[in-house]
Wavefront OBJ file of the C-alpha trace (Angstrom):
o trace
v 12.964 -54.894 -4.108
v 9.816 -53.574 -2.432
v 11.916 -51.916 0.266
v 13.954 -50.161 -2.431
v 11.129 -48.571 -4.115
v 9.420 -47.725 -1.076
v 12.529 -45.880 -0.045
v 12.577 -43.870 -3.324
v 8.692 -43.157 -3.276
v 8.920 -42.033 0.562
v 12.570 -40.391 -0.280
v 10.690 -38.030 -3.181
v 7.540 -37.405 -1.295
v 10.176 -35.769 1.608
v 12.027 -33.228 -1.155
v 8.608 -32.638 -2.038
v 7.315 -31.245 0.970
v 10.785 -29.739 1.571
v 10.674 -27.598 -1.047
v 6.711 -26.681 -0.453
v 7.853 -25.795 3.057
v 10.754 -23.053 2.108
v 8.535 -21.897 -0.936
v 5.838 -21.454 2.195
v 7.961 -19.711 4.320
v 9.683 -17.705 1.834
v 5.644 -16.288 0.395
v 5.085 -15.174 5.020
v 8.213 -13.497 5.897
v 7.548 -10.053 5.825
v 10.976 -9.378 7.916
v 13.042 -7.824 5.210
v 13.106 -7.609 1.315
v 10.808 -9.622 -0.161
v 12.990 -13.046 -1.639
v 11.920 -14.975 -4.887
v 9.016 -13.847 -7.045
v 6.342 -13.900 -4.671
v 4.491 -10.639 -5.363
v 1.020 -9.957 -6.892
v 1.729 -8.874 -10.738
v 1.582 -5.142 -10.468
v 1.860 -2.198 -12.611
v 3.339 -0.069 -9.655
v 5.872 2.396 -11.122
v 7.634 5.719 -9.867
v 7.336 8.328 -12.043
v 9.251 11.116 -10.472
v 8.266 14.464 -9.085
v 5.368 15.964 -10.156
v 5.942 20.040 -9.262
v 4.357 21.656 -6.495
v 3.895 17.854 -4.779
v 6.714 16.678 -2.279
v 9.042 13.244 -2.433
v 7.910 10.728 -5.139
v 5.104 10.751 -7.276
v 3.777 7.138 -7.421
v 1.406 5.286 -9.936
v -0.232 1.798 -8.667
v -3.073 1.960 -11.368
v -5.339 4.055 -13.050
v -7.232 4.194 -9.983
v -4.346 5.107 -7.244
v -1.956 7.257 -6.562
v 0.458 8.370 -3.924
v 2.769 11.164 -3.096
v 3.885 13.391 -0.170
v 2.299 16.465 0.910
v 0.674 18.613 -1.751
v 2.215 22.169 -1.941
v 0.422 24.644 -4.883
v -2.230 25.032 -6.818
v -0.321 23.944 -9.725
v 0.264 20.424 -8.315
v -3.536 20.443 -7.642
v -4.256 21.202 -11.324
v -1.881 18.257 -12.205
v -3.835 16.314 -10.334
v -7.282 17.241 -12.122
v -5.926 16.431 -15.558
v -4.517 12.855 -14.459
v -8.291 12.500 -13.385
v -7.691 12.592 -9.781
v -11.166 13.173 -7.379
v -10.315 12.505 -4.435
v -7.347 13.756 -2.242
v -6.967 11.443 0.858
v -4.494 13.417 3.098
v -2.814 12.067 6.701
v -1.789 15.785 7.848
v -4.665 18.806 8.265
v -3.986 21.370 5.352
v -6.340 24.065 5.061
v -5.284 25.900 2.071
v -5.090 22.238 -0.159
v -8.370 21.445 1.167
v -9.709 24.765 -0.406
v -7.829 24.333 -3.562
v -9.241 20.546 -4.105
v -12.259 22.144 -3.519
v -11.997 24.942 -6.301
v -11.391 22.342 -8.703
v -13.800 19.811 -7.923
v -12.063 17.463 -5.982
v -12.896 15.764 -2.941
v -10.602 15.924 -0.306
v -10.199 14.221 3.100
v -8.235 14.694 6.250
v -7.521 11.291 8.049
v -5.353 12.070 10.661
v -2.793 8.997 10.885
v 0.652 8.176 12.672
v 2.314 5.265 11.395
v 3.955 4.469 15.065
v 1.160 3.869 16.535
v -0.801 1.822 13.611
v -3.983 2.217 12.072
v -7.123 2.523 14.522
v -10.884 1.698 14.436
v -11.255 5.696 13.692
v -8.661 6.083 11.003
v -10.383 2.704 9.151
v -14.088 3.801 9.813
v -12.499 7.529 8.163
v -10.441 5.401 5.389
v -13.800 3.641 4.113
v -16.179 6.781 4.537
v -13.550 8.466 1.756
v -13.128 5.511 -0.356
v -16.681 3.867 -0.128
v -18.328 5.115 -3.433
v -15.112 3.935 -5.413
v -16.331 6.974 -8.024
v -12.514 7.819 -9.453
v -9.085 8.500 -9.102
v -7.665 8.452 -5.294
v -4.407 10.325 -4.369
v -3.089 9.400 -0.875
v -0.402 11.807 0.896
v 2.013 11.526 3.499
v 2.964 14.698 6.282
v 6.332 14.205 4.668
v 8.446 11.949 2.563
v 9.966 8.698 4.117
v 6.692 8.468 6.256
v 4.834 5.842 4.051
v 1.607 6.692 5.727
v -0.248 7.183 2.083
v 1.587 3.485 1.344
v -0.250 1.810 4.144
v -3.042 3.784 2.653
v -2.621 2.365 -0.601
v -1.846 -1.183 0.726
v -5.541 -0.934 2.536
v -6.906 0.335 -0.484
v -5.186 -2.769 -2.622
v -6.552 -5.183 0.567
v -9.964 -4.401 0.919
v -11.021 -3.039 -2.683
v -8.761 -5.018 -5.041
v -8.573 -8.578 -3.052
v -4.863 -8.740 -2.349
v -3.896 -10.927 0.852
v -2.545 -9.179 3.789
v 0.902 -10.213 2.889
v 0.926 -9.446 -1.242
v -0.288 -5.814 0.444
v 2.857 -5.413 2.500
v 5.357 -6.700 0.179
v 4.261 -4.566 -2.177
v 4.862 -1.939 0.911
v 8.154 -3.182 1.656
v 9.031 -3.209 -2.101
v 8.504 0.857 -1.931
v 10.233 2.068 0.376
v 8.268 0.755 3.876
v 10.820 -0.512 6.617
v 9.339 -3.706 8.185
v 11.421 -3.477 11.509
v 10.864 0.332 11.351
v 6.753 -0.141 10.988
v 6.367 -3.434 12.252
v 3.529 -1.920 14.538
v 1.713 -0.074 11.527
v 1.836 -3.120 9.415
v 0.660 -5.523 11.827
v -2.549 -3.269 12.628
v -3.433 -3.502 9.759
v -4.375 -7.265 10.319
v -6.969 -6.248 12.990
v -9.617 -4.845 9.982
v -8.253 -6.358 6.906
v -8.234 -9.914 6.523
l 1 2 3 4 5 6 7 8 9 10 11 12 13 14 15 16 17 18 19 20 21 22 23 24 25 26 27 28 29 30 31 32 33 34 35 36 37 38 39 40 41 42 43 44 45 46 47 48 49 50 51 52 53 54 55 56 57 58 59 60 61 62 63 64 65 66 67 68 69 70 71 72 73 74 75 76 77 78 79 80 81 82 83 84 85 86 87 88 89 90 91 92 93 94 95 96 97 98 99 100 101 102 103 104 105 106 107 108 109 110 111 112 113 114 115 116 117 118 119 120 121 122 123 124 125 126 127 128 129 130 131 132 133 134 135 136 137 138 139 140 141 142 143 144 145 146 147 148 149 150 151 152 153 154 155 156 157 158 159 160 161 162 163 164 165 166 167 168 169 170 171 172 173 174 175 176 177 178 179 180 181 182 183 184 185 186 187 188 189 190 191 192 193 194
């Protein structure tokens, strides 16, 4: 009799642990689509194209934003009346950076290439632009299908609004990042956001 119920007790502890091992596993692997319902509670939405701003114009929260490369004034007016005031850009653009400027926004070049990851300089650049945390932050990419605003906006999520390293990047994944495609990008990320 002992034997029996020992046998049970051991037998349910093991499908225990089973199933705490693939719910482990399936919460790490950040090698394709994210599986099960394993990320953060977000209010992440696309909410189309916003004129004069290329590829998708994405809302995290009321505090970040993303879209490609900014292209007219008009886009920058947009901008203003969603309260953005500060333009966080990964490609030099002379004529946006006078336009922010005109209308009171902050803007900042951080020069960024997703193949070859995020560096000491472009994190030491990314916190000297978002240190104050004093409004609305729009991140841009050079073009669309580049995702370097969304590793942006995952660093932002990381180091300002507590989410793990891997909540960040499935939340990157979920939008459009490739994780074979920018497994280097994602993974330096690691080195100054833990």
């Amino acid at each position: 009799m002992n034997k029996c119920i020992f046998f049970r007790q051991t037998l349910i502890l093991i499908v225990i642990f089973s199933f705490s091992a693939v719910k482990l596993s399936a919460q790490q692997d950040l090698t394709g689509k994210p599986t099960g319902n394993f990320i953060k509670p977000t209010t992440v939405k696309s909410i189309g194209r916003l004129e004069g701003v290329d590829g998708v114009f994405v809302y995290y929260n009321d505090s970040l934003l993303r879209a490609g490369e900014i292209e007219s004034e008009l886009a920058i007016s947009q901008l203003k009346e969603r309260g953005v005031s500060v333009i966080i850009n990964s490609s030099q653009n002379a004529n946006v950076k006078a336009l922010a400027k005109k209308h009171g926004i902050k803007y900042y070049y951080i020069p960024f290439d997703k193949t070859e990851g995020v560096t000491a300089k472009v994190y030491k650049s990314f916190l000297k632009a978002t240190a104050k945390q004093d409004g609305v932050y729009f991140f841009t990419s050079k073009e669309e299908g580049k995702h370097e605003a969304g590793i942006f906006c995952a660093m932002y999520r990381m180091k300002y609004e507590k989410w793990t390293y891997e909540e960040a990047m499935r939340e990157y994944i979920k939008l459009g990042g490739a994780p074979l495609d920018d497994k280097v990008c994602m993974e330096s990320v690691k080195l100054f956001l833990k």
